[in-house]
RODOLO-724366 format. One line per 8 residues: number of its first residue (from 0); for each residue x, y, z of N, C-alpha, C. Coordinates in steps of 0.02 Angstrom, whole numbers. Layout:
<atoms>
NUM	X/Y/Z/X/Y/Z/X/Y/Z ~ ...
</atoms>
This chain:
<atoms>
0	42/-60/0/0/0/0/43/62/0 ~ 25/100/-23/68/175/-52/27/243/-18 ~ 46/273/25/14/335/22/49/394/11 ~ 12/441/7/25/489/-43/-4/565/-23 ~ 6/597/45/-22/656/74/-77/618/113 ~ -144/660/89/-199/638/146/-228/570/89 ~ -249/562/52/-256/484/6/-223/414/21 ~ -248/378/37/-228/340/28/-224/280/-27
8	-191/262/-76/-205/229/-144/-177/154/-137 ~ -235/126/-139/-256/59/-142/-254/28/-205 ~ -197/-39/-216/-209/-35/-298/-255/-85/-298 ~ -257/-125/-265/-325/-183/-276/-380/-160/-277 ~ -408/-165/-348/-479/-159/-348/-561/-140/-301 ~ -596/-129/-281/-651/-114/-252/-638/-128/-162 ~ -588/-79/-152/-538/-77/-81/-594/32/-77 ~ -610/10/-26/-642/98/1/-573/128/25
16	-574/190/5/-518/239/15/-548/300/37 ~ -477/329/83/-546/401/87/-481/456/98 ~ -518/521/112/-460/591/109/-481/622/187 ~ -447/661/223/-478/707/247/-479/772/226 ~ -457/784/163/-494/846/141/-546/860/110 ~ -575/786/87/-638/793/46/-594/736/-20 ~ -661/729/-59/-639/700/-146/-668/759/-200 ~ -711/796/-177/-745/808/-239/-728/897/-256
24	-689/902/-313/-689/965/-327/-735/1010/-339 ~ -736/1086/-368/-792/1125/-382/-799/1099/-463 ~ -750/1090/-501/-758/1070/-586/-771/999/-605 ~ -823/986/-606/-861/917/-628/-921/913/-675 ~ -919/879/-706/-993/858/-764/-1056/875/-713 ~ -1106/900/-738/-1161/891/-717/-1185/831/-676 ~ -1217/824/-640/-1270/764/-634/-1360/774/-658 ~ -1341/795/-674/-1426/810/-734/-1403/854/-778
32	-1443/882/-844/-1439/931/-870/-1515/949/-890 ~ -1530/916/-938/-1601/917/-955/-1615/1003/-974 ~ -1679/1046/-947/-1668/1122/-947/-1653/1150/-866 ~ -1617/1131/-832/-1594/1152/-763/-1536/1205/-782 ~ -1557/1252/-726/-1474/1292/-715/-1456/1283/-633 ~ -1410/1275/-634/-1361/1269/-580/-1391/1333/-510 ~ -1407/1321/-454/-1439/1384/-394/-1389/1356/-341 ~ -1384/1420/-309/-1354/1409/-238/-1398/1415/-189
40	-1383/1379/-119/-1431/1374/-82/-1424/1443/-54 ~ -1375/1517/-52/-1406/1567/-39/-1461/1599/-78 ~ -1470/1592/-158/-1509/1590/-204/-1573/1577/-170 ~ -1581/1489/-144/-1656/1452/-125/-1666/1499/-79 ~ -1623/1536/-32/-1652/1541/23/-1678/1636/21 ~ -1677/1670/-34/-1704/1707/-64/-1771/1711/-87 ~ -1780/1634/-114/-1849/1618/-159/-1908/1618/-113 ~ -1982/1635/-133/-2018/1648/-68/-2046/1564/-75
48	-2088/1547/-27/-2124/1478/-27/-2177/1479/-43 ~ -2207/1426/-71/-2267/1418/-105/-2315/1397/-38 ~ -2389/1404/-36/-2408/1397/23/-2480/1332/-27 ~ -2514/1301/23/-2551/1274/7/-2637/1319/27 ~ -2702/1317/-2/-2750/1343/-19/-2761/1392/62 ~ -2767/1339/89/-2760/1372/175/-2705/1425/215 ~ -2651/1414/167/-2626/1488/165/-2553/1437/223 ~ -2559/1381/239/-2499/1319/278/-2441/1331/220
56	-2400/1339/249/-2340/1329/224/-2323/1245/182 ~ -2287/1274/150/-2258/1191/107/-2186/1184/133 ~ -2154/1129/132/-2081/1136/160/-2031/1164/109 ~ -2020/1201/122/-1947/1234/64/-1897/1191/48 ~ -1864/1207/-10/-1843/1169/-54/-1761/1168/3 ~ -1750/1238/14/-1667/1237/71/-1700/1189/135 ~ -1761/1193/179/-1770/1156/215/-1766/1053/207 ~ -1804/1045/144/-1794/985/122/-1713/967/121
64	-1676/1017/94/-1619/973/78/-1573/967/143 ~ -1586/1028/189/-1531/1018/260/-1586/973/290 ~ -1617/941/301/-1667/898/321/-1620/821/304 ~ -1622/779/236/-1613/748/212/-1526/757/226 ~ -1476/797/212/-1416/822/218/-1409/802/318 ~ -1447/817/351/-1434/807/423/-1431/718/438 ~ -1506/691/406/-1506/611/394/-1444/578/382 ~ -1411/597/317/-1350/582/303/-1311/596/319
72	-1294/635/366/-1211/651/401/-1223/615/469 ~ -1284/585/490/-1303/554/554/-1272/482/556 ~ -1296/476/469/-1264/397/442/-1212/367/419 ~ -1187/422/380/-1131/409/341/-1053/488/350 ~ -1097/511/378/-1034/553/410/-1003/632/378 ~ -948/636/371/-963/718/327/-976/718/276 ~ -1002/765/229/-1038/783/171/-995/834/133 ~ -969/845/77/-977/886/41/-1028/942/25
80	-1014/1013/-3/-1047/1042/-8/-1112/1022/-63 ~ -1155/1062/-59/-1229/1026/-102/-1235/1062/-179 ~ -1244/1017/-223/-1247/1059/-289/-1314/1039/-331 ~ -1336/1105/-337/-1396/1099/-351/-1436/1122/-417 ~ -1475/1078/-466/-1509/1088/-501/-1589/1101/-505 ~ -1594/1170/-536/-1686/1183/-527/-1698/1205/-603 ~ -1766/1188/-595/-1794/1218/-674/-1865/1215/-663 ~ -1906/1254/-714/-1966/1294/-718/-1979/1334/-663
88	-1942/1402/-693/-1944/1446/-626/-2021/1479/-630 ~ -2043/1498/-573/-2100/1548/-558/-2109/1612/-548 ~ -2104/1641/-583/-2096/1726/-573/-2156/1777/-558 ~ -2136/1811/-514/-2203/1849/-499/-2176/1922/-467 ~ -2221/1968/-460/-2204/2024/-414/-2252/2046/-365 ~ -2221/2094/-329/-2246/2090/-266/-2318/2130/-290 ~ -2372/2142/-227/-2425/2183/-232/-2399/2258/-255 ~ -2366/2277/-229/-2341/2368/-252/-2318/2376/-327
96	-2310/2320/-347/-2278/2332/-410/-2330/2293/-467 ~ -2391/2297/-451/-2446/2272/-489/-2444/2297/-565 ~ -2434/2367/-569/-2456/2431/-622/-2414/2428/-669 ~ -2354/2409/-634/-2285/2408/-676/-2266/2367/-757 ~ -2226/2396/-784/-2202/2373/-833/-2161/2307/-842 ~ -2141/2241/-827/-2082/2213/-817/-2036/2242/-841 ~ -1998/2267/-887/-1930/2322/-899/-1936/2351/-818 ~ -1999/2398/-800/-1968/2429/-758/-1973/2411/-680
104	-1984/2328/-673/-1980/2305/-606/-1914/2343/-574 ~ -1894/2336/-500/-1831/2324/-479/-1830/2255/-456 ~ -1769/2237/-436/-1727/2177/-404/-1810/2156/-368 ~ -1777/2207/-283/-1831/2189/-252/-1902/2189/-246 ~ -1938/2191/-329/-1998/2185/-335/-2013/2128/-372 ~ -1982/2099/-375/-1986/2013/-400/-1982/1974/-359 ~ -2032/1925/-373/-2008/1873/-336/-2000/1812/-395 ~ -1987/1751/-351/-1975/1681/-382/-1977/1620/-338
112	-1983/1568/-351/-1988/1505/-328/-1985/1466/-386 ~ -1923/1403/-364/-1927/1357/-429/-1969/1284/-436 ~ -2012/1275/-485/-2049/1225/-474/-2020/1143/-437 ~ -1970/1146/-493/-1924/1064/-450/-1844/1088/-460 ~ -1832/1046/-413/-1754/1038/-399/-1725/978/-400 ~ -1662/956/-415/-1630/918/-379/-1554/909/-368 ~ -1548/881/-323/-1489/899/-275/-1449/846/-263 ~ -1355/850/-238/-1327/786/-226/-1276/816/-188
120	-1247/757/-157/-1212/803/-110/-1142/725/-96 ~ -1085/727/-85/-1046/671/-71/-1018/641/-20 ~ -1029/572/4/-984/563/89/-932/574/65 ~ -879/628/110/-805/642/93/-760/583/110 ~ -771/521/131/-723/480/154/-746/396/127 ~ -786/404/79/-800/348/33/-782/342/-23 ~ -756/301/-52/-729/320/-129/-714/232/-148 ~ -721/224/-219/-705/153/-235/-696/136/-304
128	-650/120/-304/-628/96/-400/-660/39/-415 ~ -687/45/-472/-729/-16/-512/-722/-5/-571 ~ -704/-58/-637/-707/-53/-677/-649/-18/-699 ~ -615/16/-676/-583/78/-703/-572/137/-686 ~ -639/154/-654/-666/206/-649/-688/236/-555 ~ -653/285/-554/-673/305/-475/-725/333/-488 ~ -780/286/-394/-843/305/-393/-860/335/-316 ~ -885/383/-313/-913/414/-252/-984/390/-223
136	-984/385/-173/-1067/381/-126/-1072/447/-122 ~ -1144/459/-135/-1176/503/-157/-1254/496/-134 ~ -1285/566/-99/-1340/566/-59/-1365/633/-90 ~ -1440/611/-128/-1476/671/-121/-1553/675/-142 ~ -1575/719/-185/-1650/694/-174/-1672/739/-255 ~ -1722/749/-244/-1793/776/-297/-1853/788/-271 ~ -1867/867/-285/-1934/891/-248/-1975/921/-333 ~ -2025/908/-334/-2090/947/-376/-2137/964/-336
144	-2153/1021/-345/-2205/1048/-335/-2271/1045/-374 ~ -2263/1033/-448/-2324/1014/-466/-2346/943/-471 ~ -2313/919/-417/-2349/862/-392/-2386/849/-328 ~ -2382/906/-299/-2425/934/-242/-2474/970/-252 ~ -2547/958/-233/-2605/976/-235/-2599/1056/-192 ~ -2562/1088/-226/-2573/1167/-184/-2632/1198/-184 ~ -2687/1171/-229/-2743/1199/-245/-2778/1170/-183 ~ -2737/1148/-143/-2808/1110/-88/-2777/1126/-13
152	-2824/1130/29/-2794/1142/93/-2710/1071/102 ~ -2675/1093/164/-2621/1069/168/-2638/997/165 ~ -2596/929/146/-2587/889/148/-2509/862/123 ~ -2512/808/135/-2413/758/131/-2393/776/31 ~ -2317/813/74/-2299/828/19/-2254/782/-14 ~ -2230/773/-74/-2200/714/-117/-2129/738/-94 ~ -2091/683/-128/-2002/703/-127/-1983/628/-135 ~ -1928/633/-172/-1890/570/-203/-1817/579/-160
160	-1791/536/-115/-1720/531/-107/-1684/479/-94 ~ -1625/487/-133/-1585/428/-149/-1500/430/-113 ~ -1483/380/-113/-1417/350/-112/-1391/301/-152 ~ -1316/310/-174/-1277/292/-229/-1233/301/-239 ~ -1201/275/-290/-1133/256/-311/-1124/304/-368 ~ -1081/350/-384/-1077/406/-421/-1017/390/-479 ~ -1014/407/-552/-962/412/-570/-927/456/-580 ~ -862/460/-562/-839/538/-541/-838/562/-612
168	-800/524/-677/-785/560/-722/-825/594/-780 ~ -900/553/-734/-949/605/-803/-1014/615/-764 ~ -1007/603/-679/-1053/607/-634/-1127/583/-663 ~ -1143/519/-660/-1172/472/-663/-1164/426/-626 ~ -1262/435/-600/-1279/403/-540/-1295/327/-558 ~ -1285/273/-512/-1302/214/-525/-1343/178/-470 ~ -1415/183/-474/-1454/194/-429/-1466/113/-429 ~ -1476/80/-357/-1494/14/-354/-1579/16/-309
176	-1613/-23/-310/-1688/-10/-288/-1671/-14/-214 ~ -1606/-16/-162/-1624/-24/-101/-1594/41/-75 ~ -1572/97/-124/-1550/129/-121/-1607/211/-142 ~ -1646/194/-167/-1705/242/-189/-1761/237/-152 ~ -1773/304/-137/-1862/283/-90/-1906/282/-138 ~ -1886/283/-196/-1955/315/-252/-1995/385/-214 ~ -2062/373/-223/-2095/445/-197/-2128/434/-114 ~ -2115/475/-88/-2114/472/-11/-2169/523/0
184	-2209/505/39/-2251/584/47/-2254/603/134 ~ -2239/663/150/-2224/698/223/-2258/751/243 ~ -2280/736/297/-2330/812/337/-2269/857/336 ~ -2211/850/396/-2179/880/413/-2098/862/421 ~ -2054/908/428/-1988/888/442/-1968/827/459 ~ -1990/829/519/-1976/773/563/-1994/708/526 ~ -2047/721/469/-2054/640/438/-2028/624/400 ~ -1988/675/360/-1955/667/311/-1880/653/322
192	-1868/665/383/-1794/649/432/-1807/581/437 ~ -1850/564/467/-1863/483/485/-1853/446/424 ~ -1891/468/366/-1903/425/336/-1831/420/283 ~ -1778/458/278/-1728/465/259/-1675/429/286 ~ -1690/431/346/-1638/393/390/-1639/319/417 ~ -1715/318/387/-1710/223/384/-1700/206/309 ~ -1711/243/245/-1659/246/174/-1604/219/188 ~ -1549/291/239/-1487/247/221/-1439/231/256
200	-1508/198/314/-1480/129/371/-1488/67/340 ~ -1532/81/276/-1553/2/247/-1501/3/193 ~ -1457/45/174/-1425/68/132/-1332/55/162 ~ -1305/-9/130/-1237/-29/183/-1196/-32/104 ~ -1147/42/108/-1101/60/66/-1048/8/45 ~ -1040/-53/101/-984/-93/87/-1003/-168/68 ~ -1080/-163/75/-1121/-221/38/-1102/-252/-7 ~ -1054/-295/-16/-1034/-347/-84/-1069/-357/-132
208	-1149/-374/-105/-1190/-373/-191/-1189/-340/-229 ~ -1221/-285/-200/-1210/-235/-249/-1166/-205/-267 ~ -1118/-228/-262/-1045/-195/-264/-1028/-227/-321 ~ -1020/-303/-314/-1025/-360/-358/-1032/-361/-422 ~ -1130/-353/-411/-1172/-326/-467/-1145/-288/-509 ~ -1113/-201/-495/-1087/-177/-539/-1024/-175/-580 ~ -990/-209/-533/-912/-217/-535/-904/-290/-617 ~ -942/-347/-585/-979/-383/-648/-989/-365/-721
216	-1022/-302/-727/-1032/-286/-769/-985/-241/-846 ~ -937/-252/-808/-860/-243/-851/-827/-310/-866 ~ -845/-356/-860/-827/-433/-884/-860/-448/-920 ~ -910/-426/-921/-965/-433/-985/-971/-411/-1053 ~ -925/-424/-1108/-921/-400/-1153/-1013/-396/-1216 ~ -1017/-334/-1267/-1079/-348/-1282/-1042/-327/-1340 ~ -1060/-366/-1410/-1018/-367/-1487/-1058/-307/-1515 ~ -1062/-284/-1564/-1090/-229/-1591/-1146/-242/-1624
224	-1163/-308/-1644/-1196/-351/-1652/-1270/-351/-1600 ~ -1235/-354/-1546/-1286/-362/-1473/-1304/-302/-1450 ~ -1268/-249/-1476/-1302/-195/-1445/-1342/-143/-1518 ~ -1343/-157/-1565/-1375/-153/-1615/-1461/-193/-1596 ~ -1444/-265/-1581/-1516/-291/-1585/-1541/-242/-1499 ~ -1502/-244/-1454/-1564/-218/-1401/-1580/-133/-1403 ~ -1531/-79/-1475/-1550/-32/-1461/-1610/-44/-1514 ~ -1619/-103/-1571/-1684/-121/-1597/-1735/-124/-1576
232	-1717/-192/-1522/-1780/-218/-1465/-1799/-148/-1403 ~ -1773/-105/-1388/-1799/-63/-1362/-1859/-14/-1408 ~ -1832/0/-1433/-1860/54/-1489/-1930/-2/-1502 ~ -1926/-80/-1499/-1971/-94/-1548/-2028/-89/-1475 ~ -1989/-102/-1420/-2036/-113/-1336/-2081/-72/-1342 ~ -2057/18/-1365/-2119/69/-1340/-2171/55/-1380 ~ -2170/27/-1460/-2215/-7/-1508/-2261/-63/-1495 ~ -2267/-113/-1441/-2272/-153/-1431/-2346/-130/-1387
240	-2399/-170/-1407/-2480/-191/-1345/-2460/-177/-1286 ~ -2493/-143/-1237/-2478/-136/-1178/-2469/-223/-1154 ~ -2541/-257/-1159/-2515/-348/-1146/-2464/-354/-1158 ~ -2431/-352/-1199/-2350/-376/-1216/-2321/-355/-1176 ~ -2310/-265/-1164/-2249/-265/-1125/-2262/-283/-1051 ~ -2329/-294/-1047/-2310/-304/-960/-2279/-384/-947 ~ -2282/-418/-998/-2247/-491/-1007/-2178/-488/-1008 ~ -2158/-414/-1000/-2065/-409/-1012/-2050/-371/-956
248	-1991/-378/-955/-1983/-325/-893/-1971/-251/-922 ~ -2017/-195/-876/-2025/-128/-883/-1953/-94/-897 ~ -1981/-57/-953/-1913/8/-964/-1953/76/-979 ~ -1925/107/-947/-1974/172/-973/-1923/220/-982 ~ -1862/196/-1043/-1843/256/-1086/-1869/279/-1144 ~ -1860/325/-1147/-1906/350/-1200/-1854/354/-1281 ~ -1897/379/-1322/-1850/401/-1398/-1797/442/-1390 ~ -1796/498/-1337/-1727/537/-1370/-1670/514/-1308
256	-1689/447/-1260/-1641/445/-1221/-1610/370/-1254 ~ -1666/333/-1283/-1620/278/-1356/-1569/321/-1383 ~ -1598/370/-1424/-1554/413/-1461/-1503/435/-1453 ~ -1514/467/-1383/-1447/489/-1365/-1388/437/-1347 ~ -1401/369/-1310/-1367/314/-1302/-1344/275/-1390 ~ -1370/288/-1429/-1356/281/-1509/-1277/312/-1506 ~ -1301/373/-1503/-1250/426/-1548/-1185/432/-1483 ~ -1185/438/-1432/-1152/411/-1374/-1108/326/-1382
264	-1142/280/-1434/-1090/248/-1448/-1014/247/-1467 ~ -1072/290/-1531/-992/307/-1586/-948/353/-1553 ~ -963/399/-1511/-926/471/-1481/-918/469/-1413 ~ -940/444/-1371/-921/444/-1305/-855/417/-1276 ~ -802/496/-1262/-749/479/-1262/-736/423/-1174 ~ -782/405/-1131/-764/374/-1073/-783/287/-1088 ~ -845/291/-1131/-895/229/-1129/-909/195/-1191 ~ -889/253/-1246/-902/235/-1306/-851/172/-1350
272	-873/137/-1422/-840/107/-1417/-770/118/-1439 ~ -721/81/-1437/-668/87/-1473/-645/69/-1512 ~ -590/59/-1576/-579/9/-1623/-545/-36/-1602 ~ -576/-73/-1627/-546/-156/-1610/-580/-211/-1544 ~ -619/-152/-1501/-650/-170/-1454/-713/-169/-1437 ~ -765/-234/-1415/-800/-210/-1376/-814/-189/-1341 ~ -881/-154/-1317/-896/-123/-1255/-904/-188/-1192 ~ -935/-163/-1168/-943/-199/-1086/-1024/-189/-1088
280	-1037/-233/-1028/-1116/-230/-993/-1113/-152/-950 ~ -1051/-130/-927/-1033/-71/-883/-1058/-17/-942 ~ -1018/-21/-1008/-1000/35/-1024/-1077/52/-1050 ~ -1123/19/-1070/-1183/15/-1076/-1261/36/-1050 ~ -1222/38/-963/-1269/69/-921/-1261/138/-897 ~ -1194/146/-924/-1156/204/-902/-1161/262/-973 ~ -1181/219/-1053/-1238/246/-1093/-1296/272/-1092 ~ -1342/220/-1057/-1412/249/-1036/-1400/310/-993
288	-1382/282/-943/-1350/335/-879/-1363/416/-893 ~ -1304/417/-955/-1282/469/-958/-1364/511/-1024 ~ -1390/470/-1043/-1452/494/-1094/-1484/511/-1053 ~ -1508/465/-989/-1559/503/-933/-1558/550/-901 ~ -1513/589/-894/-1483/651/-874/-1510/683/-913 ~ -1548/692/-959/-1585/748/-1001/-1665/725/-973 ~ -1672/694/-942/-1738/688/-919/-1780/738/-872 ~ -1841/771/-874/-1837/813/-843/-1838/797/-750
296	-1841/850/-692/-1826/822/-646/-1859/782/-617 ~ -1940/777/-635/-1989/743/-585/-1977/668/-601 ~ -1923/667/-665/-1942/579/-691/-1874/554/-698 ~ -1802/604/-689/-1744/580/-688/-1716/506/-646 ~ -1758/500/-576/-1715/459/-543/-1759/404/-556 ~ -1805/376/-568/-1812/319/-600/-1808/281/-634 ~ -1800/339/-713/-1765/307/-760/-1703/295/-741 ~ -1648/330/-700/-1579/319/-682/-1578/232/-676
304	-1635/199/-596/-1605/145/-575/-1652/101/-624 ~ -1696/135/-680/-1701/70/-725/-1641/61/-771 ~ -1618/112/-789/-1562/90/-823/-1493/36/-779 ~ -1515/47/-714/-1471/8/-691/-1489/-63/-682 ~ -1563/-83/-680/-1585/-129/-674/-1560/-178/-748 ~ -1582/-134/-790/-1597/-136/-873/-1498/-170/-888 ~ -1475/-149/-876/-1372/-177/-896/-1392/-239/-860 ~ -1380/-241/-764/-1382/-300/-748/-1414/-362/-774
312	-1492/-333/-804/-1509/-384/-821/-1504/-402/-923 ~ -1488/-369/-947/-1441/-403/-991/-1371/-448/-984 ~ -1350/-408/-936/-1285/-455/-926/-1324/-517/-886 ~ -1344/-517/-854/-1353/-611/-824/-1375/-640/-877 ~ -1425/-603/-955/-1462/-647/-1007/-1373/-669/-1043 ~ -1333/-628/-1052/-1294/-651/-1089/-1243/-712/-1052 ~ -1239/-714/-999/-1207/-759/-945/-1227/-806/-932 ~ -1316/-794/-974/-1345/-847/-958/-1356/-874/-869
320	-1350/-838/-834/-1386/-819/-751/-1469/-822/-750 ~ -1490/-788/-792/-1573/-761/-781/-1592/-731/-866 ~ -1630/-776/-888/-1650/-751/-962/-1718/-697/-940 ~ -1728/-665/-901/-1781/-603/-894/-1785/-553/-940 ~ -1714/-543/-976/-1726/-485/-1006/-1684/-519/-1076 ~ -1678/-608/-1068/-1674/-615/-1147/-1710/-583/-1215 ~ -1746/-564/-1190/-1800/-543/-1275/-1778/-494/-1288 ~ -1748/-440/-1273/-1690/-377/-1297/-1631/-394/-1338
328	-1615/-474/-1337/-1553/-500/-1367/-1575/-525/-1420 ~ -1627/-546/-1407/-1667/-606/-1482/-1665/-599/-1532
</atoms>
């Protein structure tokens, strides 16, 4: 073993390493793009809150995330700073400035609130090579608002939050189902603390399966051949009787995130292919991966861990493990 300042560099394979200064710089790939721009949480904490019909407060988008951010440093320990994506902003002005022109608002006669967000944030002392490729644990979530009935007196508001395995070099999440709450709905703080913090107590970073699972999926070579017929058999899935597809197992990517995993073959300088070589079952999910990132925010993290579902289970059809998702190869 070799160290090297505060790092310690482990050359054996899927060995956890950690820093005490942190891993994660300010210059990194997105983790979404879709139509998001980048907010700071002094930004959120500017934005006014949306209230429900009764005039109850909704939980704010800065409250949600130090909420969820507190869960996780309870569990997994320090955090990185939080970086955050929002889109469909809400613009409005105050009562005094009813008459006005927009040209001639000021600053402080606007307001805003952004419809959804989402957010990620990194344990500073987890880190793990797979494949090739250094990957971070990674904690964060997804709020919409127009998935809350504001039109109605107060009731449990939605929110998606996850934990995962990150790829540093094009920040792509690789979401596993014990690791996602899907949609959670909360009166208040306190339930959304709870319910976060049994997430990611059920959630064990050094877990071999899933470690396994992904690590696997770079031994898995797929010919050009094989990934020709399943970007076919996808495309042909959304075509297909609803009867049919519920006889297969669910994918719900759509046309321009095929597409983008298409053209991401030929050009993707991390994943794409090379001459003379095939890709992998890895480099494949880490295709989709990176197409779902244009998804907008209310529907990003599902498609994420189907795509993760969606590799594994090609690779066991080709290993011949579990033919579930043979009919993509056929």
């Amino acid at each position: 073993m070799e160290t090297n300042n505060n790092l310690t560099i482990v050359p054996e394979r899927g060995t956890i390493v950690s820093t005490t200064e942190g891993i994660i710089d300010n210059e990194h790939p997105n983790f979404i793009e879709s139509n998001t721009q980048a907010v700071t949480m002094e930004e959120l904490n500017h934005c006014i809150v949306p209230t429900f019909s009764d005039n109850s407060l909704t939980i704010a988008h800065q409250q949600f995330i130090d909420v969820v951010r507190e869960a996780a440093t309870n569990v997994f320990g320090e955090l990185t700073e939080t970086e955050c994506r929002a889109s469909h902003p809400i613009i409005g002005r105050i009562p005094t400035a009813l008459h006005k022109k927009a040209n001639e608002l000021r600053e402080d006669e606007k307001t805003l609130f952004y419809q959804r967000l989402a957010w990620c944030c990194h344990i500073k002392k987890l880190t793990r090579e797979i494949n090739g490729q250094t990957i971070y644990l990674c904690v964060g979530g997804v709020r919409a608002y127009n998935e809350d009935k504001l039109y109605a007196r107060k009731s449990p508001e939605k929110f998606k939050v996850f934990v995962g395995w990150q790829v540093r070099v094009c920040s792509n999440l690789m979401l596993t189902c014990d690791g996602y709450s899907g949609t959670i709905e909360c009166l208040t703080e306190l339930d959304l603390l709870e319910k976060a913090t049994r997430l990611f107590k059920q959630f064990d970073p050094k877990k071999e399966e899933n470690l396994t699972l992904l690590e696997n999926l770079g031994r898995t070579t797929i010919t050009e051949q094989q990934f020709c017929q399943i970007i076919g058999r996808l495309r042909l899935y959304q075509a297909l009787p609803t009867e049919q597809q519920r006889e297969l197992p669910e994918v719900i990517l759509g046309d321009q995130a095929i597409n983008s995993a298409t053209r991401n073959y030929t050009s993707n300088p991390n994943f794409g292919k090379r001459e003379g070589e095939d890709i992998t079952c890895w480099n494949l999910m880490q295709l989709l991966n990176e197409a779902v990132k244009a998804s907008y925010v209310d529907k990003w993290l599902e498609r994420n861990q189907n795509c993760t579902d969606f590799a594994i289970g090609i690779q066991k059809a080709i290993e011949n493990e579990d033919n579930t998702y043979g009919w993509f190869l056929n």
